[in-house]
Structures are given as structure tokens and as C-alpha cells.
N, CA, C and O atoms as a DFTB+ gen file, in Angstrom:
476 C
 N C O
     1  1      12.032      14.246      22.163
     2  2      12.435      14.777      20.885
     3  2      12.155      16.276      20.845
     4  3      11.119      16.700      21.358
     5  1      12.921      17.001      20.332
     6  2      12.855      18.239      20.177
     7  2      13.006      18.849      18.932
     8  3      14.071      19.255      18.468
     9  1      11.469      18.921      18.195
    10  2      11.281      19.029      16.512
    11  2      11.094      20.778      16.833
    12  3      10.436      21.445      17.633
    13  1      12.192      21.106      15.583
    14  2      11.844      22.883      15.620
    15  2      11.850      23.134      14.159
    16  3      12.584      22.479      13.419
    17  1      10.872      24.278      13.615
    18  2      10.583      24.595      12.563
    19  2      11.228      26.071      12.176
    20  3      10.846      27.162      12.599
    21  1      12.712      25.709      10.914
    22  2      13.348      26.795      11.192
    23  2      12.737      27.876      10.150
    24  3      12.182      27.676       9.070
    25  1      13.012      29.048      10.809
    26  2      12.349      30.437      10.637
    27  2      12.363      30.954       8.916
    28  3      11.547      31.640       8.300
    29  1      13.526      30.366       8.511
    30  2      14.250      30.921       7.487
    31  2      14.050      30.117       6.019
    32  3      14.154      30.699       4.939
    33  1      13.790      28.899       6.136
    34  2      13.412      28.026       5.314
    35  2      12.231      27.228       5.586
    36  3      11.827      26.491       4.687
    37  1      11.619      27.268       6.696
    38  2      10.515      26.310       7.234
    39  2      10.751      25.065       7.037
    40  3       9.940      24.249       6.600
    41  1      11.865      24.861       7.347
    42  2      12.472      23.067       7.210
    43  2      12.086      22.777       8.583
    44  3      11.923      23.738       9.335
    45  1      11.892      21.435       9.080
    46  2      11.949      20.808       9.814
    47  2      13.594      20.394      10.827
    48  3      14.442      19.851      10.119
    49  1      13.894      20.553      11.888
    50  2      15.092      19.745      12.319
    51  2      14.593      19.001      13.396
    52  3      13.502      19.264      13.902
    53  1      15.340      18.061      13.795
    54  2      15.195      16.777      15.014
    55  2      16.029      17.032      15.861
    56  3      17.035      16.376      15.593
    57  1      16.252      17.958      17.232
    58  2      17.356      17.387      18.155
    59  2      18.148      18.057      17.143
    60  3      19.005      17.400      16.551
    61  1      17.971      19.268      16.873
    62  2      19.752      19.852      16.089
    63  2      19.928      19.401      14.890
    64  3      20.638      20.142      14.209
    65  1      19.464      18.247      14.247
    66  2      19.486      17.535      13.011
    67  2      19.232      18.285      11.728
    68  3      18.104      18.664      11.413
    69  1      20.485      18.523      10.874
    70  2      19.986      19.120      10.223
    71  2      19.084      18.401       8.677
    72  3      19.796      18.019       7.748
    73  1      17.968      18.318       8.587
    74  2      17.519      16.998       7.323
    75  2      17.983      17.303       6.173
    76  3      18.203      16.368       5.403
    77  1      18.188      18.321       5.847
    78  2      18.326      18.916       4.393
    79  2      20.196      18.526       4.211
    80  3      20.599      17.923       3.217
    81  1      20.745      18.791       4.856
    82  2      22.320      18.664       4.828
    83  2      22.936      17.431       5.333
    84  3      23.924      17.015       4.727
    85  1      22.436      16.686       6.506
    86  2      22.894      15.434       7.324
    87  2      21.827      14.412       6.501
    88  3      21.983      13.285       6.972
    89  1      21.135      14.406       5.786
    90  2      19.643      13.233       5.462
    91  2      20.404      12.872       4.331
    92  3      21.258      13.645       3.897
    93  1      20.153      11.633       3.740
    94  2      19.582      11.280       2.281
    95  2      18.730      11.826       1.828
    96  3      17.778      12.354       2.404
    97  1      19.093      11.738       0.105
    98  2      18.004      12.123      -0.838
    99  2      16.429      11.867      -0.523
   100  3      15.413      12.556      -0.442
   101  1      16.830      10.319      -0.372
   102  2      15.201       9.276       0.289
   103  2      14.522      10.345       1.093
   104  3      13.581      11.121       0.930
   105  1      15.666       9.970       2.318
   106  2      14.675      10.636       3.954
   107  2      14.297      12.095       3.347
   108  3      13.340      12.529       3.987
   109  1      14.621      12.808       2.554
   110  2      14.522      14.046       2.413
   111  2      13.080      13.996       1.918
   112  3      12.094      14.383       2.545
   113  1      13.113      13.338       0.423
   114  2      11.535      13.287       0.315
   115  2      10.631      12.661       1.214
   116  3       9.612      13.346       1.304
   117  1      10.593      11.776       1.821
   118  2       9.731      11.436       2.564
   119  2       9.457      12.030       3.293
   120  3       8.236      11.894       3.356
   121  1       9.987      13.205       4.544
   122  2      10.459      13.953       5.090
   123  2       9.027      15.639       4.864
   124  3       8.201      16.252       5.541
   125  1       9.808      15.620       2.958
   126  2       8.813      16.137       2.638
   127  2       7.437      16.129       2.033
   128  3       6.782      17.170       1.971
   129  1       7.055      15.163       1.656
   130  2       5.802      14.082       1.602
   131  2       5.215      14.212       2.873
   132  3       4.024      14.490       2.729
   133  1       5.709      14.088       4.684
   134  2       4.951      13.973       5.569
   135  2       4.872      15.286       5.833
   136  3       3.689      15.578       6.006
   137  1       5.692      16.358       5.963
   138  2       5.861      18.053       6.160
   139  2       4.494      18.790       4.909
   140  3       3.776      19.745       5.205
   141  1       4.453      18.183       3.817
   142  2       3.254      18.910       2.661
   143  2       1.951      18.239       3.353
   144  3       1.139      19.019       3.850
   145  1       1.681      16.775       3.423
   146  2       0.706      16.150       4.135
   147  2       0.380      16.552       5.452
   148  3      -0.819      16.469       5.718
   149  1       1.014      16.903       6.212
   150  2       0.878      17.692       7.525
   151  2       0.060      18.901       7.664
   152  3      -0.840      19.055       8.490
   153  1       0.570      19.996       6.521
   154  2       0.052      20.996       6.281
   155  2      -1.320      20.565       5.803
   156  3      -2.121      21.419       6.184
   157  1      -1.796      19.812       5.276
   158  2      -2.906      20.068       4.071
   159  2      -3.653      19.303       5.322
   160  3      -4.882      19.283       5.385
   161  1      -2.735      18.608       6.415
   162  2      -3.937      17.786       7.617
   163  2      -4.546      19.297       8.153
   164  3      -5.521      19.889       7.690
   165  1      -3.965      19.579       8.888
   166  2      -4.064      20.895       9.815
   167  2      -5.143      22.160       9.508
   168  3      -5.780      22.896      10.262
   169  1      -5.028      22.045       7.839
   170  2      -5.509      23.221       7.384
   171  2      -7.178      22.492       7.232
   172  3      -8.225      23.122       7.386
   173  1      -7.074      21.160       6.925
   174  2      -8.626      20.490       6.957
   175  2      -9.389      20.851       8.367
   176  3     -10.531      21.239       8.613
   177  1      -8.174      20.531       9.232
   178  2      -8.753      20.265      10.662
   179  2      -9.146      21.205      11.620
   180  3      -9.702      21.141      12.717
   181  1      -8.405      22.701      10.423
   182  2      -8.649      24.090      10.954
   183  2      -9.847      24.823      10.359
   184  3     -10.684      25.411      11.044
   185  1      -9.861      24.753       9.210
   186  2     -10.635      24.899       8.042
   187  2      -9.863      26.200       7.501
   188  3     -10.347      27.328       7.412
   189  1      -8.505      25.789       7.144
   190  2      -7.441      26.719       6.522
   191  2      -7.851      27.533       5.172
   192  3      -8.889      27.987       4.691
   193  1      -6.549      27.475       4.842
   194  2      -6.626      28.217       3.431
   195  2      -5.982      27.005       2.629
   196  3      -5.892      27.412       1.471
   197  1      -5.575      25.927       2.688
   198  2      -4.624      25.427       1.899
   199  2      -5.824      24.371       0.677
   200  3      -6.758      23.669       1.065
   201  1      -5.376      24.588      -0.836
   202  2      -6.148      24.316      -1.963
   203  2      -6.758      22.960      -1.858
   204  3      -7.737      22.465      -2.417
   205  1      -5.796      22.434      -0.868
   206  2      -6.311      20.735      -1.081
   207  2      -5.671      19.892      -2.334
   208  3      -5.846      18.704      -2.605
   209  1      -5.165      20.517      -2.768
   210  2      -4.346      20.014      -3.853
   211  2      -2.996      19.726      -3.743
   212  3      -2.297      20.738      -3.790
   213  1      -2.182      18.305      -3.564
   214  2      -0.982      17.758      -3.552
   215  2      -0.821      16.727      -4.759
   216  3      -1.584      15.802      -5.038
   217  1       0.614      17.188      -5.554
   218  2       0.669      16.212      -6.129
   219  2       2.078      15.566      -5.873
   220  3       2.970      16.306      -5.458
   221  1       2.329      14.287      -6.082
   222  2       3.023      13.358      -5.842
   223  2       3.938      12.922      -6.766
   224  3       3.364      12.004      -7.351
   225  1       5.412      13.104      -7.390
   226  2       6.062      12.720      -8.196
   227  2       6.791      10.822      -8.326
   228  3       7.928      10.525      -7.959
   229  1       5.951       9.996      -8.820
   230  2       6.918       8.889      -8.572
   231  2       7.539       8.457      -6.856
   232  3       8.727       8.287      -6.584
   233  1       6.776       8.387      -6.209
   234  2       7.263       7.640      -4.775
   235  2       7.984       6.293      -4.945
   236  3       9.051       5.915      -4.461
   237  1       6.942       5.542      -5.930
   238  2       8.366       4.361      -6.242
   239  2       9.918       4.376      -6.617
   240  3      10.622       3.373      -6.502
   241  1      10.435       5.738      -7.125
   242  2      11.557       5.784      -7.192
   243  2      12.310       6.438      -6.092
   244  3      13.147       7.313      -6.318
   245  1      12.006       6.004      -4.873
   246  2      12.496       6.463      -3.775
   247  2      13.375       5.403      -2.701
   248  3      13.975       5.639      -1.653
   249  1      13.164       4.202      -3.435
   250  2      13.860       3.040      -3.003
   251  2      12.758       2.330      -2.159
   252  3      12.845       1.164      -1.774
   253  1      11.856       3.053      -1.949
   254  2      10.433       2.297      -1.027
   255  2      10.149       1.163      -1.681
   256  3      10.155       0.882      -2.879
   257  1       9.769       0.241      -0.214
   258  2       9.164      -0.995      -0.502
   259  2       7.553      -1.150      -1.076
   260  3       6.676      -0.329      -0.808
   261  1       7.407      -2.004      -1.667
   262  2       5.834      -2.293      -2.449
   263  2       5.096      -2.411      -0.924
   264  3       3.913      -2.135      -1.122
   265  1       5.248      -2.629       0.134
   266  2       4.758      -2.964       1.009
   267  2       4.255      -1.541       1.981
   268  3       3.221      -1.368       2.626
   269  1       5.565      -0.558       1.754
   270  2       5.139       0.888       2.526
   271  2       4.376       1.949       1.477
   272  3       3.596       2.888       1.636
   273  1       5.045       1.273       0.258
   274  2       4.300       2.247      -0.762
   275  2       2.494       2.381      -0.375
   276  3       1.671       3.273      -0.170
   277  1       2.544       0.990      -0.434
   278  2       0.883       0.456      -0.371
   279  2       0.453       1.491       0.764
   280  3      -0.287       2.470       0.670
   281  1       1.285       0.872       2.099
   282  2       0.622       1.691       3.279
   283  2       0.050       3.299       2.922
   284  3      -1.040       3.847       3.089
   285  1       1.333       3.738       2.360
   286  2       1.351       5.556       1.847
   287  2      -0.155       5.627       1.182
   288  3      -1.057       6.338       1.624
   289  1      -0.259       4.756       0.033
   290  2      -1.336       4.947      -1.130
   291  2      -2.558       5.189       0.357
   292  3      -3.068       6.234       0.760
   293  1      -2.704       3.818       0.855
   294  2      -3.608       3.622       2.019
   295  2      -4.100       4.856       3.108
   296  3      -5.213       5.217       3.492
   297  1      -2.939       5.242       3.360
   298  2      -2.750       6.234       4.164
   299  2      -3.676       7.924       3.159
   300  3      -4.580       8.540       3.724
   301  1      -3.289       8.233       2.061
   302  2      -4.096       8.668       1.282
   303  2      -5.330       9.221       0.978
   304  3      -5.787      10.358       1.095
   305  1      -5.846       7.991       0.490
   306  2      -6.998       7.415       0.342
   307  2      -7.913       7.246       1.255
   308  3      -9.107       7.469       1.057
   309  1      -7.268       6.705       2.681
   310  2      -8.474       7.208       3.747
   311  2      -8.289       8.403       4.466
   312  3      -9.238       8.878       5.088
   313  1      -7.517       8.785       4.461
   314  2      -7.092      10.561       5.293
   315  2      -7.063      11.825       4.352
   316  3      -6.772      12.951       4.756
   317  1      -7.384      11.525       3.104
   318  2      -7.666      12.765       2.610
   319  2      -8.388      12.697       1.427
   320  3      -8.078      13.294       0.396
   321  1      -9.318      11.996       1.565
   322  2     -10.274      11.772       0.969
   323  2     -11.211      13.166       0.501
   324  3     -11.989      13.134      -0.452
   325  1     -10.980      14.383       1.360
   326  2     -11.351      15.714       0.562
   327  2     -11.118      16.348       0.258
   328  3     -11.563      17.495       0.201
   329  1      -9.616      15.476      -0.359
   330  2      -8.586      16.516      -0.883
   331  2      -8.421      15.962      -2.501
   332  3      -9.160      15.126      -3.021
   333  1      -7.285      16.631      -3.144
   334  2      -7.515      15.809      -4.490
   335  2      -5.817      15.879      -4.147
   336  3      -5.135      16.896      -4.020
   337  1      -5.399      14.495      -4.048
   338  2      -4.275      14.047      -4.688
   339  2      -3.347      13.111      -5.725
   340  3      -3.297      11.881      -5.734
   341  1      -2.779      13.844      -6.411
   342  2      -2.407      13.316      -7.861
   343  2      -1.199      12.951      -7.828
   344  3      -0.298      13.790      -7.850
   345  1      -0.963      11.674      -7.771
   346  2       0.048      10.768      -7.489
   347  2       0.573      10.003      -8.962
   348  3      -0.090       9.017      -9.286
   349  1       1.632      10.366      -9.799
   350  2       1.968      10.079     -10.925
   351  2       3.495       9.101     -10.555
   352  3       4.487       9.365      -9.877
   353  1       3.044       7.747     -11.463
   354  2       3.559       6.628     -10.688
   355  2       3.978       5.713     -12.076
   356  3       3.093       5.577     -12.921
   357  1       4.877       5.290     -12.242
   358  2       5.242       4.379     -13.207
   359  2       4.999       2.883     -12.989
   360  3       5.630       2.362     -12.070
   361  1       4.486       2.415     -13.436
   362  2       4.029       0.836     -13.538
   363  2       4.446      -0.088     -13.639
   364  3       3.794      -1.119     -13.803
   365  1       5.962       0.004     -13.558
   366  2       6.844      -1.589     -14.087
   367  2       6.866      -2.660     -12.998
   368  3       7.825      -3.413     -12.826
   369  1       6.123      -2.670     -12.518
   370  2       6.159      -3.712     -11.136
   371  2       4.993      -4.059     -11.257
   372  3       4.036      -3.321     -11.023
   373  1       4.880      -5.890     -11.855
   374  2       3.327      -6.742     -12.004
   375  2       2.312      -6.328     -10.790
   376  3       1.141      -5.946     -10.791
   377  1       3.682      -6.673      -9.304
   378  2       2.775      -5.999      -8.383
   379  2       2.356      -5.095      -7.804
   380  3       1.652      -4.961      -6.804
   381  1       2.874      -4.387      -8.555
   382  2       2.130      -2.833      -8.304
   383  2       1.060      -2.245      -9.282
   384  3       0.123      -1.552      -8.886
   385  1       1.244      -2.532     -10.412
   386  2       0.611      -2.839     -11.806
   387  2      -0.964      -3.153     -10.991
   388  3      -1.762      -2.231     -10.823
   389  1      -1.210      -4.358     -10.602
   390  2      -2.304      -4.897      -9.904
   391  2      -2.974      -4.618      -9.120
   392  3      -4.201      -4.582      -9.206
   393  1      -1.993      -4.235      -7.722
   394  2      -2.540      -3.518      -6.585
   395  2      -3.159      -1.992      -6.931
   396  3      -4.079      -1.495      -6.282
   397  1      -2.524      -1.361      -8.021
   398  2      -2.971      -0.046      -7.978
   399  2      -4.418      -0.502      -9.108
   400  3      -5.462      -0.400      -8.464
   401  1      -4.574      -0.783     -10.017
   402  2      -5.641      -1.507     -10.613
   403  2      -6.885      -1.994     -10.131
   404  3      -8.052      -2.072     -10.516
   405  1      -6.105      -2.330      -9.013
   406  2      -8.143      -3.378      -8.206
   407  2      -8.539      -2.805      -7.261
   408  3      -9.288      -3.433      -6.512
   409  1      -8.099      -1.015      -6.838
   410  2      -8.727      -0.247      -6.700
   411  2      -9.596       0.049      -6.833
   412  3      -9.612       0.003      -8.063
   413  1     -10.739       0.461      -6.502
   414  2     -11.741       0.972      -6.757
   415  2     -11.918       2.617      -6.531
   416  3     -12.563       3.409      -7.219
   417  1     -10.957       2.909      -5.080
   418  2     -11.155       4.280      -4.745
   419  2     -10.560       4.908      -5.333
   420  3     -10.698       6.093      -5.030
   421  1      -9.743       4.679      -6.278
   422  2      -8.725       5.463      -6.993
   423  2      -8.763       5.494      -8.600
   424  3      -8.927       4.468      -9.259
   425  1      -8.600       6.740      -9.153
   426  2      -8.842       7.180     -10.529
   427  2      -7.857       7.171     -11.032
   428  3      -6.939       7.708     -10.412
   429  1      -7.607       6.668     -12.159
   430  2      -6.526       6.018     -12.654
   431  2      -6.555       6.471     -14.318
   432  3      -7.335       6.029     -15.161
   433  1      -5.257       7.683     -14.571
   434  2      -5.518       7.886     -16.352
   435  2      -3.876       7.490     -16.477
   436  3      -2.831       7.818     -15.914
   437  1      -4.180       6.835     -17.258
   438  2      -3.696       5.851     -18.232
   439  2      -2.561       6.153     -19.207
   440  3      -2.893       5.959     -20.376
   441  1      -1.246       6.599     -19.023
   442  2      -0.858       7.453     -20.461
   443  2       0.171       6.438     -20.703
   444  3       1.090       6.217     -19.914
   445  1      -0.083       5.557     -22.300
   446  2       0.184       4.936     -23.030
   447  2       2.099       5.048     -23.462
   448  3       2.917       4.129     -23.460
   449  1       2.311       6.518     -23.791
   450  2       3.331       6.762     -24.224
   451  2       3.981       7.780     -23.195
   452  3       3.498       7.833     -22.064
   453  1       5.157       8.668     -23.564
   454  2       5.590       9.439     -22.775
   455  2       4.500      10.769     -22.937
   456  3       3.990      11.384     -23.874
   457  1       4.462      10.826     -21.297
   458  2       3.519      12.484     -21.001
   459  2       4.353      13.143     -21.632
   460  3       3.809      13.528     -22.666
   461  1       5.600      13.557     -21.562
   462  2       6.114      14.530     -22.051
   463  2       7.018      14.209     -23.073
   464  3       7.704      13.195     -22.944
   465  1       7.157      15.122     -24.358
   466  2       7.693      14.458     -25.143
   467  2       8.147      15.240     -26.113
   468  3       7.031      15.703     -26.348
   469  1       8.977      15.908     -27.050
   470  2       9.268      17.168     -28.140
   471  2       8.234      17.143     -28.955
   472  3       7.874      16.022     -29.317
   473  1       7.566      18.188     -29.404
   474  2       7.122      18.122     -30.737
   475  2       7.869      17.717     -31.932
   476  3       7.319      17.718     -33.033
């Protein structure tokens, strides 16, 4: 495989691939989910500059399975554990509802109504 990091946008390509133009919406975020997570690895492992701070918009609406989601959360939770990431996630799934609940490692606020909303 021949991954190159272009100069001009710092996108990622595969073998000529262009992700941003040839990808899905999906692969795109995920894409960029592992490209932000990458960075914030590197910079731990360097002792960078990067804040440690990622936040996460809704991954469930990415067509992901309850099953990879989990892995992701997993993945997380033990690999960046000295970082702070804020993962804002909608709840309509009993089983996700649950799994994210009987957590223990994870801090969980609660917002009842819409976060955002007109005065």
C-alpha cells in the first residue's frame, strides 16, 4: 500500500485514491475519526503539542453497527485514557441506551431536552 499525505490539504490518499472525492460520506468520517485519533496517538507518544482534546459528533449516525460502535467506544477508553474525549451520542437504541450506561469508565451528562434550542 502506498498511503501519501497530501501537501495541500493534509488529506490522506491510498494507492492514488482519492478519499475525499472517490469515498462515501461514511468512509469519509471514519477516515477522519482514525486521521484526528492518529494525530492525538503520535503526539502522546511524542510528547507533542496536541490539547488532548477530541470531540466526537454522533458516530451512530454513520450507518455503524452497535457491534463496531462498541469496539470504537472500547478502542477509546483504553487508548486514550489521557486524553479527554467527548463523544455526543443520541440514545434511541435500548441497546445502546444500556451498553453505554453500565459503564463505569465513562462520564455520562445527561441532556433531557434539546442541547440546542431558540430562545
Amino acid at each position: 500500500y502506498e498511503i501519501e499525505i497530501s501537501k495541500d490539504k493534509l488529506m490522506p490518499t491510498l494507492n492514488g485514491f482519492d478519499l475525499i472525492k472517490d469515498g462515501s460520506g461514511s468512509d469519509l468520517i471514519r477516515i477522519i475519526w482514525g486521521f484526528t485519533l492518529s494525530l492525538l496517538s503520535i503526539s502522546n507518544l511524542n510528547n507533542g503539542n496536541h490539547s488532548g482534546l477530541v470531540i466526537i459528533d454522533e458516530p451512530a449516525q454513520q450507518s455503524i453497527e452497535n457491534k463496531d460502535l462498541y469496539s470504537f467506544i472500547e478502542d477509546l477508553v483504553n487508548n486514550f485514557n489521557d486524553s479527554q474525549i467527548i463523544m455526543a451520542i443520541t440514545l434511541n437504541n435500548n441497546e445502546l441506551e444500556k451498553y453505554i450506561q453500565n459503564r463505569s469508565d465513562i462520564n455520562i451528562l445527561h441532556i433531557e431536552d434539546m442541547a440546542v434550542k431558540p430562545l
